[in-house]
LUMNU-950731 format. One record per residue (C-alpha): chain; y, x, z. Coordinates in nm, 2 decimals. Layout:
<atoms>
{unit->A	y->Y	x->X	z->Z} $
...
</atoms>
This chain:
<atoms>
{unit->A	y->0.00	x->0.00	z->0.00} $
{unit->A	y->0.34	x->0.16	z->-0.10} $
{unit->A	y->0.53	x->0.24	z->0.19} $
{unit->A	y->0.88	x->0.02	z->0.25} $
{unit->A	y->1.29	x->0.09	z->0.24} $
{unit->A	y->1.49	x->-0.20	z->0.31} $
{unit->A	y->1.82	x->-0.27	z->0.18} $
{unit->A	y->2.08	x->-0.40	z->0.48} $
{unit->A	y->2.43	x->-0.42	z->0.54} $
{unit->A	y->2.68	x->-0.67	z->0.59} $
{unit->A	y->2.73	x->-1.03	z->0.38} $
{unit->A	y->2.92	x->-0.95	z->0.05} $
{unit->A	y->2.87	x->-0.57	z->0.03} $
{unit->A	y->2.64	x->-0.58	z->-0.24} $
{unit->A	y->2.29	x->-0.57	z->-0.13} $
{unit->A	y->2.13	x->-0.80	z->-0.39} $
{unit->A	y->2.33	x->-0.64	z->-0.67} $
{unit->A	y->2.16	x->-0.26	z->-0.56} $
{unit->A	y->1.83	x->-0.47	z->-0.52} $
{unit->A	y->1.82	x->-0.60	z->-0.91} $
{unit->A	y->1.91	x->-0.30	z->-1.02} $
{unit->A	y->1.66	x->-0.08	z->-0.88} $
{unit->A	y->1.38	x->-0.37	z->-0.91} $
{unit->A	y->1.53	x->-0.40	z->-1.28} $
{unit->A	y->1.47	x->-0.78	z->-1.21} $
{unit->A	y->1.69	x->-1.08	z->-1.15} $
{unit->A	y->1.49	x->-1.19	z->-0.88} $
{unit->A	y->1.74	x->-1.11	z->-0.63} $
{unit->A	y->2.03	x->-1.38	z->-0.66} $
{unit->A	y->2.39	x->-1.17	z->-0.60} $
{unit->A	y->2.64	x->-1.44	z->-0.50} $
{unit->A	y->2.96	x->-1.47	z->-0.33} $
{unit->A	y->2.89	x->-1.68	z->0.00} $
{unit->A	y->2.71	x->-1.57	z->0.32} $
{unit->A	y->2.33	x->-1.59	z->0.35} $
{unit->A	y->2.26	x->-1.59	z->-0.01} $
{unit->A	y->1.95	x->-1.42	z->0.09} $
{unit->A	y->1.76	x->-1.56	z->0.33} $
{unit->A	y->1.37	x->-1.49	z->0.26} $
{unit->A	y->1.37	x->-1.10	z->0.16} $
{unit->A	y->1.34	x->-1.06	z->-0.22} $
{unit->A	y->1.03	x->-0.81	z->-0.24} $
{unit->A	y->0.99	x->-0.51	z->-0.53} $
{unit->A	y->0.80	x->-0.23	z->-0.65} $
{unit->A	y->1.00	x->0.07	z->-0.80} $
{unit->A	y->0.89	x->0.35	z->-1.02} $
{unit->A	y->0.95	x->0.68	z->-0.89} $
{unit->A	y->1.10	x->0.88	z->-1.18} $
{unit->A	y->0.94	x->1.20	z->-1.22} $
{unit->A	y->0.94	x->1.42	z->-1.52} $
{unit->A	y->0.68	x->1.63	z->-1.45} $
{unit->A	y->0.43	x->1.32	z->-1.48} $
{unit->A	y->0.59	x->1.32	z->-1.83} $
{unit->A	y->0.52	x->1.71	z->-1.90} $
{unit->A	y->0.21	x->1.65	z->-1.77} $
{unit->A	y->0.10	x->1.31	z->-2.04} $
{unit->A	y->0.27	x->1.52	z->-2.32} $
{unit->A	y->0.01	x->1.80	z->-2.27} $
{unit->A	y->-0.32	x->1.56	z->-2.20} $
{unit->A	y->-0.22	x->1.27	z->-2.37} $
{unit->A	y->-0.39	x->0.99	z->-2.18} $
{unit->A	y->-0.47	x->0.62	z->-2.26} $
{unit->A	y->-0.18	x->0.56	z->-1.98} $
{unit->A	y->0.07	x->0.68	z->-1.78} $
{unit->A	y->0.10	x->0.52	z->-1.40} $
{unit->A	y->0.43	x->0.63	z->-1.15} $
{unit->A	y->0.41	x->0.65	z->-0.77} $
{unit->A	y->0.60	x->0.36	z->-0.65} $
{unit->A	y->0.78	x->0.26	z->-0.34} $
{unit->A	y->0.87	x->-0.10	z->-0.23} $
{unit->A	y->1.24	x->-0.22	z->-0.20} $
{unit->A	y->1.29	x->-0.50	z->0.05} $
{unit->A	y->1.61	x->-0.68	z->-0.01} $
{unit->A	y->1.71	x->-0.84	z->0.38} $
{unit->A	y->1.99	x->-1.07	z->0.44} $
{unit->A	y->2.32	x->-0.96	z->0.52} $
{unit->A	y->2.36	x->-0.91	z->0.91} $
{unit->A	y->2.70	x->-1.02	z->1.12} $
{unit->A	y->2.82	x->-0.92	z->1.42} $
{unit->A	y->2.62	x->-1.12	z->1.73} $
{unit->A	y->2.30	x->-1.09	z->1.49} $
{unit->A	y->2.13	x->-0.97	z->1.80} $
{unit->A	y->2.16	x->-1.29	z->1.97} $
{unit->A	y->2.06	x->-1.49	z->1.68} $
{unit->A	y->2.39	x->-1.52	z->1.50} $
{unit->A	y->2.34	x->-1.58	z->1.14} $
{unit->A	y->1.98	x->-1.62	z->1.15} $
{unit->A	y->1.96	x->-1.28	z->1.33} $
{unit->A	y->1.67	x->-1.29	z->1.47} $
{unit->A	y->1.51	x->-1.38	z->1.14} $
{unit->A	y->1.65	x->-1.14	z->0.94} $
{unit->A	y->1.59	x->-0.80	z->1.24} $
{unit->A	y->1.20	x->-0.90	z->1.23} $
{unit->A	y->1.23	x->-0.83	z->0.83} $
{unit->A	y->1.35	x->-0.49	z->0.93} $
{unit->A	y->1.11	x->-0.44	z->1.20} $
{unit->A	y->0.84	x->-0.43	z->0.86} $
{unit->A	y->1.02	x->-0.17	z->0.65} $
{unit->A	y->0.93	x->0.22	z->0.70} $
{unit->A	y->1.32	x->0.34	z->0.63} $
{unit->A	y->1.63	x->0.18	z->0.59} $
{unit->A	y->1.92	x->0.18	z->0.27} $
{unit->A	y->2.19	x->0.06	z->0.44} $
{unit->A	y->2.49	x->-0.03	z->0.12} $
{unit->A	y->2.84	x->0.00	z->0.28} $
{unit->A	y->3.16	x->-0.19	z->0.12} $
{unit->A	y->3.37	x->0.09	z->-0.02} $
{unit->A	y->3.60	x->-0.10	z->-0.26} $
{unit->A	y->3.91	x->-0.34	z->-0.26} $
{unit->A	y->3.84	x->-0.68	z->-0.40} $
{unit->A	y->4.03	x->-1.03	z->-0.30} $
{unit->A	y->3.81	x->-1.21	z->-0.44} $
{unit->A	y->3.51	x->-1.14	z->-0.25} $
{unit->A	y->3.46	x->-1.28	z->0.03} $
{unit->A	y->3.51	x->-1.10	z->0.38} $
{unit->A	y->3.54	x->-1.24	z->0.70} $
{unit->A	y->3.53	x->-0.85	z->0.89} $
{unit->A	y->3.96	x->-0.80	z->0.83} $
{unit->A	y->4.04	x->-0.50	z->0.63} $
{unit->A	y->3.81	x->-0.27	z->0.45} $
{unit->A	y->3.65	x->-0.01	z->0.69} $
{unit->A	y->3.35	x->0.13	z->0.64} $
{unit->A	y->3.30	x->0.28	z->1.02} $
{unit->A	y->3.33	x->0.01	z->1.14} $
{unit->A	y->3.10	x->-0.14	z->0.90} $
{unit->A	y->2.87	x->0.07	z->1.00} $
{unit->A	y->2.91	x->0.05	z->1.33} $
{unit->A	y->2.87	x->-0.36	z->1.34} $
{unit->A	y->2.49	x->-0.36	z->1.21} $
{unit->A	y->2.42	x->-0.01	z->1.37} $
{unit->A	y->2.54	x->-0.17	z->1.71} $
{unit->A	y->2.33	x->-0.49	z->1.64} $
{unit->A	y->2.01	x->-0.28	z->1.58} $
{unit->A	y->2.07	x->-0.10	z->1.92} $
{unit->A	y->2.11	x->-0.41	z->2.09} $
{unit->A	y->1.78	x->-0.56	z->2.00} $
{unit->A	y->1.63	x->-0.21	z->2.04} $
{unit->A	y->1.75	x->-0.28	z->2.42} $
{unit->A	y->1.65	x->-0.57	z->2.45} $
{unit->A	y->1.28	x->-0.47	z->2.37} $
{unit->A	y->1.29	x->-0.15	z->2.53} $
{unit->A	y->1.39	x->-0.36	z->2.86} $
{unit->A	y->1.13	x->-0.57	z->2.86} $
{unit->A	y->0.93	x->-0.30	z->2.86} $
{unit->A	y->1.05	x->-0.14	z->3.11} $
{unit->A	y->0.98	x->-0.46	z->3.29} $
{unit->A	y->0.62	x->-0.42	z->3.24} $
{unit->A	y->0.60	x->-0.08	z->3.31} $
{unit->A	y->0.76	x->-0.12	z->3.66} $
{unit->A	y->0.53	x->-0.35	z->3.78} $
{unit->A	y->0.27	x->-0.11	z->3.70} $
{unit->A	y->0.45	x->0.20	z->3.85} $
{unit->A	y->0.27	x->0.20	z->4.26} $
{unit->A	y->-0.05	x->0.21	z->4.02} $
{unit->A	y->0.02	x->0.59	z->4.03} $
{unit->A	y->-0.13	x->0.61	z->3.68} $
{unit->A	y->0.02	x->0.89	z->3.53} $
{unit->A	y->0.00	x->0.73	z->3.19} $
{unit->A	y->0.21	x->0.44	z->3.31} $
{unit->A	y->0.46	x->0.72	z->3.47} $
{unit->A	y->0.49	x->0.88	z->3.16} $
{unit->A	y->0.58	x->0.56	z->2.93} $
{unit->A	y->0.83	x->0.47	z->3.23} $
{unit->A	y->1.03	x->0.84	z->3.18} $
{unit->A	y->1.00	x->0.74	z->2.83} $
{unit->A	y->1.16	x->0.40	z->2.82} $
{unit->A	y->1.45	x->0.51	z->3.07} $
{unit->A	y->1.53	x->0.74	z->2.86} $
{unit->A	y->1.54	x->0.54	z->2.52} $
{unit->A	y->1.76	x->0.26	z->2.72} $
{unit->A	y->1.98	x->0.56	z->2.84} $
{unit->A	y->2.03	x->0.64	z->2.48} $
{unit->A	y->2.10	x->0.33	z->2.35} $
{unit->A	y->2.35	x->0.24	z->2.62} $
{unit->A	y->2.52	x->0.51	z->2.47} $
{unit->A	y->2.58	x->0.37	z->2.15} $
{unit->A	y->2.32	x->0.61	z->2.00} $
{unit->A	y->1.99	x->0.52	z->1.75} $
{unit->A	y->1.67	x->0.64	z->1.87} $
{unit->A	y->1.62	x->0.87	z->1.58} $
{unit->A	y->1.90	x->1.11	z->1.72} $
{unit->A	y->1.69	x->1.12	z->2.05} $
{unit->A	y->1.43	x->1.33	z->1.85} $
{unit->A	y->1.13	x->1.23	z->2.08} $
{unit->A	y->0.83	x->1.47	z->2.13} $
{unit->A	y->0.52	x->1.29	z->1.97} $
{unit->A	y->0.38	x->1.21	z->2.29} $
{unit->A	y->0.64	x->1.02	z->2.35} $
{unit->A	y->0.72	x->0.86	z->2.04} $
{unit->A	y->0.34	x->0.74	z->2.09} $
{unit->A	y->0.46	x->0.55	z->2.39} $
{unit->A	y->0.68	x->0.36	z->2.19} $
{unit->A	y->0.53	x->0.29	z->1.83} $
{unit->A	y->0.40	x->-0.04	z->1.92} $
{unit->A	y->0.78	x->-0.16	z->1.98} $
{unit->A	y->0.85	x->-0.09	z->1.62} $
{unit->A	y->1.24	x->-0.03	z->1.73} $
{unit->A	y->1.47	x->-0.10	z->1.44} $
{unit->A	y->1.70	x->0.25	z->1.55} $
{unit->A	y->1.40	x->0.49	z->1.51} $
{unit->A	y->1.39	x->0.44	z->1.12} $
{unit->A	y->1.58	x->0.67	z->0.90} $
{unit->A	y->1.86	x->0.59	z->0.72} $
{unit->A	y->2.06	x->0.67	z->0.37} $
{unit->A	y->2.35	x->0.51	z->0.31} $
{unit->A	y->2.50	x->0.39	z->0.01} $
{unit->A	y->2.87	x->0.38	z->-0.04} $
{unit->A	y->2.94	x->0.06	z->-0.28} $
{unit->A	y->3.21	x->0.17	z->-0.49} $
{unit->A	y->3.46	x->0.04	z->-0.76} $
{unit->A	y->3.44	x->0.18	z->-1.11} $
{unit->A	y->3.71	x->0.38	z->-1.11} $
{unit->A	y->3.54	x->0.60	z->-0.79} $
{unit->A	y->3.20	x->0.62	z->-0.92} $
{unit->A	y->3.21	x->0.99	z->-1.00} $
{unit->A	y->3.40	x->1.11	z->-0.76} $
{unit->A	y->3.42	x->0.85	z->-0.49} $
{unit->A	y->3.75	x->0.76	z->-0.27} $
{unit->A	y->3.93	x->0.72	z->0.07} $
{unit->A	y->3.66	x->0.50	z->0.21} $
{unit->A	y->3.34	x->0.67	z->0.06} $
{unit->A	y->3.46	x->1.00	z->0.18} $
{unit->A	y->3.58	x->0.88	z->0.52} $
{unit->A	y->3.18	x->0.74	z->0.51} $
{unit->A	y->3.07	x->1.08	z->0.41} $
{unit->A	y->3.27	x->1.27	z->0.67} $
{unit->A	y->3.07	x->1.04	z->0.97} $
{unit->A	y->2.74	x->1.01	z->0.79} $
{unit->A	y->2.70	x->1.42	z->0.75} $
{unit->A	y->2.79	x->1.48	z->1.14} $
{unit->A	y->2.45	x->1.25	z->1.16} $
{unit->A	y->2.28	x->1.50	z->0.95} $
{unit->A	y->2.19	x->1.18	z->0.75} $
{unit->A	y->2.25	x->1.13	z->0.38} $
{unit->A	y->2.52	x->0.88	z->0.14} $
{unit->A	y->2.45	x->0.81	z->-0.22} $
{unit->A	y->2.78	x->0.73	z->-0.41} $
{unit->A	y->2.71	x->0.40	z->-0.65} $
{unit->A	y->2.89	x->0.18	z->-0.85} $
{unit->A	y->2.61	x->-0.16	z->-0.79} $
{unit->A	y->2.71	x->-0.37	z->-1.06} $
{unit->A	y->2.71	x->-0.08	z->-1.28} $
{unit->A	y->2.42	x->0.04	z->-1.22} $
{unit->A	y->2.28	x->-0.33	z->-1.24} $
{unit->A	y->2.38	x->-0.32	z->-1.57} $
{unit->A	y->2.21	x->-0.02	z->-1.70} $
{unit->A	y->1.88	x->-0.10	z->-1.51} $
{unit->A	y->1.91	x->-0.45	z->-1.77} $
{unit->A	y->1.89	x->-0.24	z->-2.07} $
{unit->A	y->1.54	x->-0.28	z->-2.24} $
{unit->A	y->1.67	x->-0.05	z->-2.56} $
{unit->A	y->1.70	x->0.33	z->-2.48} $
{unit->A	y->1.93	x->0.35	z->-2.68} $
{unit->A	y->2.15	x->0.09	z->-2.55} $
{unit->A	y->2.14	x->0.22	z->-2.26} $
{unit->A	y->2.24	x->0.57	z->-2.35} $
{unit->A	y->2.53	x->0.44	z->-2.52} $
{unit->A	y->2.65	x->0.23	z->-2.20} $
{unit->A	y->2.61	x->0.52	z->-2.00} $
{unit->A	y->2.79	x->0.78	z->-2.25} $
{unit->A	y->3.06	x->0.52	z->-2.24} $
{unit->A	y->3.10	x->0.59	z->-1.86} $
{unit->A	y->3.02	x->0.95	z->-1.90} $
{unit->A	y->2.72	x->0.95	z->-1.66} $
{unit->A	y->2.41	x->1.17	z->-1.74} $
{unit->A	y->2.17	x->0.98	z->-1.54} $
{unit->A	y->2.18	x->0.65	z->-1.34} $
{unit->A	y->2.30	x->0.68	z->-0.97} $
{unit->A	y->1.98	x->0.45	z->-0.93} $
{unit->A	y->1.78	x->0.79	z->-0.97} $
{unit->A	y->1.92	x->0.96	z->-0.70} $
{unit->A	y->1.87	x->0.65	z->-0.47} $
{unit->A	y->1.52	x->0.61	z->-0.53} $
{unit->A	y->1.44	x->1.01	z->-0.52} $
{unit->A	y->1.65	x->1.01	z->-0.19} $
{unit->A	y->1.46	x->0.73	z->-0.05} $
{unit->A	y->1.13	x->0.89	z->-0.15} $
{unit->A	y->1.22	x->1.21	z->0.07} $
{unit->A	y->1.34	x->1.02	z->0.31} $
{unit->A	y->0.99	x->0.83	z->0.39} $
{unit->A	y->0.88	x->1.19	z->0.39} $
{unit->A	y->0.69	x->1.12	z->0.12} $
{unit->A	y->0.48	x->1.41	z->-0.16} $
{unit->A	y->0.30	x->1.35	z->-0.48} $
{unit->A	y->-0.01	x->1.50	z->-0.62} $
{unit->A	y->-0.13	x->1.41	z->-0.98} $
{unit->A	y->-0.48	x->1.34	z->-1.15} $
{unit->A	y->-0.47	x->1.39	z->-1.50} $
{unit->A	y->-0.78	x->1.31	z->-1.69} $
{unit->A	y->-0.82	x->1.10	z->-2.08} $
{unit->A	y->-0.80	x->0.81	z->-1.93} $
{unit->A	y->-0.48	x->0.79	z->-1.68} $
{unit->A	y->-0.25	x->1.04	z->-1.63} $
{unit->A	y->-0.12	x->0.91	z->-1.26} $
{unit->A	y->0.13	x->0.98	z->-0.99} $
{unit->A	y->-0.04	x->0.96	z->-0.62} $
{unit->A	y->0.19	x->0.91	z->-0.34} $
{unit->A	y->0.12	x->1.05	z->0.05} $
{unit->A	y->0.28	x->1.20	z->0.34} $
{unit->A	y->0.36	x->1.57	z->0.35} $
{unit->A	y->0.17	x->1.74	z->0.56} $
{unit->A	y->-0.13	x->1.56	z->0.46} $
{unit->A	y->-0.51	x->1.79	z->0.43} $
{unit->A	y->-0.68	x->1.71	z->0.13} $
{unit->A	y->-0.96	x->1.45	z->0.25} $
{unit->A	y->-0.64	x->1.21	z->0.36} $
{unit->A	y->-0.53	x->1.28	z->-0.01} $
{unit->A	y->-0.80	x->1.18	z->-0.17} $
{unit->A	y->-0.81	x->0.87	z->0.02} $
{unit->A	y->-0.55	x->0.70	z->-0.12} $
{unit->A	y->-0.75	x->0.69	z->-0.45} $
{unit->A	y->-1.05	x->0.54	z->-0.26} $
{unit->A	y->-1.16	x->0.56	z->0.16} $
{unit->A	y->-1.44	x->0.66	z->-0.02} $
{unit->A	y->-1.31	x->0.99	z->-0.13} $
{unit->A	y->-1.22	x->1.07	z->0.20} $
{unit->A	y->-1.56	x->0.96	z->0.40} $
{unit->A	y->-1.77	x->1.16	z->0.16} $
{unit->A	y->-1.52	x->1.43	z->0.05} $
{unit->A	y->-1.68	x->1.79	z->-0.03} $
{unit->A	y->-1.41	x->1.95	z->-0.24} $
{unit->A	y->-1.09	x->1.98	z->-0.40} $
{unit->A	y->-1.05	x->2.09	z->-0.75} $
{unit->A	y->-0.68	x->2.20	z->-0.75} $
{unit->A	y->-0.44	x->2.30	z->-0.98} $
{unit->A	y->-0.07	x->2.41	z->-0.95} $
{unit->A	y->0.15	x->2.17	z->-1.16} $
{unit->A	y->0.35	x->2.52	z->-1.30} $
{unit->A	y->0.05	x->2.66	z->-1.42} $
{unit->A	y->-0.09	x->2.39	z->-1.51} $
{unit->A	y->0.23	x->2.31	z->-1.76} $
{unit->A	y->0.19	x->2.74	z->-1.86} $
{unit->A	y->-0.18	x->2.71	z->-2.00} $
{unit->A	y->-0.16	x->2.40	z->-2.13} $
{unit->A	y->-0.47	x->2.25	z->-2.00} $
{unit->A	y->-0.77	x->2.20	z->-1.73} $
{unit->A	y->-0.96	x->2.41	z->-1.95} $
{unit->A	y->-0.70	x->2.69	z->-1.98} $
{unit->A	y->-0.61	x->2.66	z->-1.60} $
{unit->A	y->-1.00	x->2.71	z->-1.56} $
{unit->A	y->-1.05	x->3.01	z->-1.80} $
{unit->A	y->-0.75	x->3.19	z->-1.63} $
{unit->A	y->-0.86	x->3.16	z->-1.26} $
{unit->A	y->-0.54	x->2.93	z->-1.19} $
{unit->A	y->-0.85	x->2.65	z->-1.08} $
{unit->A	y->-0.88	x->2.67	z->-0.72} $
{unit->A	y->-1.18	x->2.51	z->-0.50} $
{unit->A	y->-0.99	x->2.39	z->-0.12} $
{unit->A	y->-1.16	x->2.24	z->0.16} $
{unit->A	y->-1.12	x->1.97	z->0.42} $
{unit->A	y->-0.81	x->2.18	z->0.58} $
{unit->A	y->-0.64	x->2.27	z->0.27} $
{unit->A	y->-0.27	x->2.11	z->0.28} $
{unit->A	y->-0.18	x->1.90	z->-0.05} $
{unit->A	y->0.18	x->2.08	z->-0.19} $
{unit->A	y->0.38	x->1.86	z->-0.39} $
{unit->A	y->0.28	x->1.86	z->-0.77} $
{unit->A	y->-0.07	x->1.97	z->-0.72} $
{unit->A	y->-0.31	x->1.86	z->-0.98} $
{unit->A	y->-0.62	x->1.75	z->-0.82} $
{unit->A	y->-0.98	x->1.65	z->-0.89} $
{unit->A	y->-1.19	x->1.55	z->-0.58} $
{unit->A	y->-1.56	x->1.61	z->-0.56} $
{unit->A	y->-1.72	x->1.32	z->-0.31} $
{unit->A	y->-2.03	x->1.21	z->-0.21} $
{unit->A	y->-2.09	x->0.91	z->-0.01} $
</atoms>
């Protein structure tokens, strides 16, 4: 199953316009009034990458199939969304379900869509839903703690342990401050992955811009930038409905043309689906055979057994060895074959660790 980024952010910011772009779909409606989307708009997203290309040019398979990730387009939050304003509640427990969060900022003047926040400001933008998601972090983490009191004269040192834990997430968050900045041992994350806190996901933020500050951005996407980078956490400068446009193009051509006319060399809408990929701390391996030519998507870090398991859990159960090419050499010799005759074919184990771009052919037995 592909992992999850949901899109957030305020009503009006430009959520669902991002969303049918990057879905290239229509399926999320982009309106002017608040709550358009109520029931998230779901999509899978091709993960451009030209080295899958290089790689079908050379072995010429019956088809080509990307890695993908899934977008999640969520309803625009408001301030009190916490307490159940603006079907809060409802629209929190669709972010509890995504693995990272995009989270579009307004960074453009415009009368005519609606705003009910005063002037444009994207910190304080920010700051609205970042606040909301601390809040009903709190809220859980308290009733937690609740728990874990009552348990404390057990003398368990398992229960002493989650109690340390939880004190010191509710410290954090009384502090205005997202979980993710509290950069929790794993022990202790452990304590608190059944809670599925909203303030422990990572974040990219994309700075909505007008067309005349798509290549180099303006006042409010810089002042976005400036707060973002002290986070050590990532913005993506975008023009939406631009880049709604140019995801509508069927012709290549077309396309081209629209994109010359704007002197852009590649869609923003790249650069927000790559930067979401890394952000899920996500690598890719490839098989390449006559048949398929395919992207395979896992976790970095991951041993070659947990690899091969996202072909089949058979792969992994009965896994023996790992055929395994380099995706440079195998684009230098041309082929398997080449790869083969040249030594560049290596045999790994159950503890070799998958690099990004491998080429990989698993030997199984189950």
């Amino acid at each position: 199953m592909p992992l999850r980024a949901g899109i957030v952010g305020l009503p009006n910011v430009g959520k669902s316009t991002l969303f049918n772009a990057v879905s290239n779909s229509a399926k999320a409606q982009a309106s002017n009034y608040r709550f358009c989307t109520i029931d998230p708009n779901v999509g899978l997203v091709n993960v451009p990458d030209e080295r899958l290309e290089k790689l079908a040019q050379l072995v010429k398979p019956a088809r080509i199939v990307p890695t993908q990730i899934e977008i999640v387009d969520i309803a625009g939050l408001v301030k009190g969304a916490s307490k159940g304003e603006g079907l809060g509640n409802k629209f929190l427990a669709n972010i509890r379900e995504v693995d990272a969060i995009i989270h579009v900022v307004r960074c453009f003047d415009d009368e005519n869509i609606l705003r009910d926040e005063g002037a444009i400001d994207p910190i304080s933008d920010k700051e609205i839903i970042e606040t909301e998601l601390q809040l009903k972090d709190l809220e859980t983490i308290e009733k937690k703690l609740s728990r874990s009191e009552k348990m404390l004269k057990t003398g368990d040192a398992k229960i002493k342990h989650e109690h340390e834990v939880l004190l010191k997430c509710k410290a954090h968050l009384e502090k205005g401050k997202n979980i993710l900045s509290l950069n929790l041992s794993k022990e202790d994350k452990a304590v608190i992955v059944d809670s599925f806190l909203l303030t422990e996901k990572p974040v990219l933020y994309v700075a909505n811009v007008d067309e005349a500050s798509m290549h180099n951005g303006n006042a409010y996407s810089k002042k976005l930038i400036e707060v973002v980078t002290a986070e050590n956490a990532q913005v993506i400068v975008m023009t939406n409905a631009i880049e709604a446009q140019i995801a509508a193009f069927e012709d290549e051509e077309d396309k081209k043309m629209f994109m010359d006319e704007y002197k852009m060399e590649e869609p923003a809408l790249e650069r927000l689906i790559h930067s979401a990929y890394q952000l899920l701390n996500l690598s890719t391996y490839f098989t390449a055979g006559p048949q398929e030519v395919r992207a395979w998507t896992i976790h970095r870090g991951w041993k070659a057994p947990q690899a091969a398991s996202v072909i089949h859990t058979d792969f992994e159960k009965g896994f023996i060895k790992a055929e395994v090419i380099s995706y440079n050499d195998f684009i230098h010799y041309g082929s398997e074959g080449a790869c083969r005759e040249n030594g560049k074919l290596r045999i790994e184990g159950k503890e070799y660790v998958v690099n990004d771009g491998d080429v990989m052919h698993f030997r199984f037995n189950v």
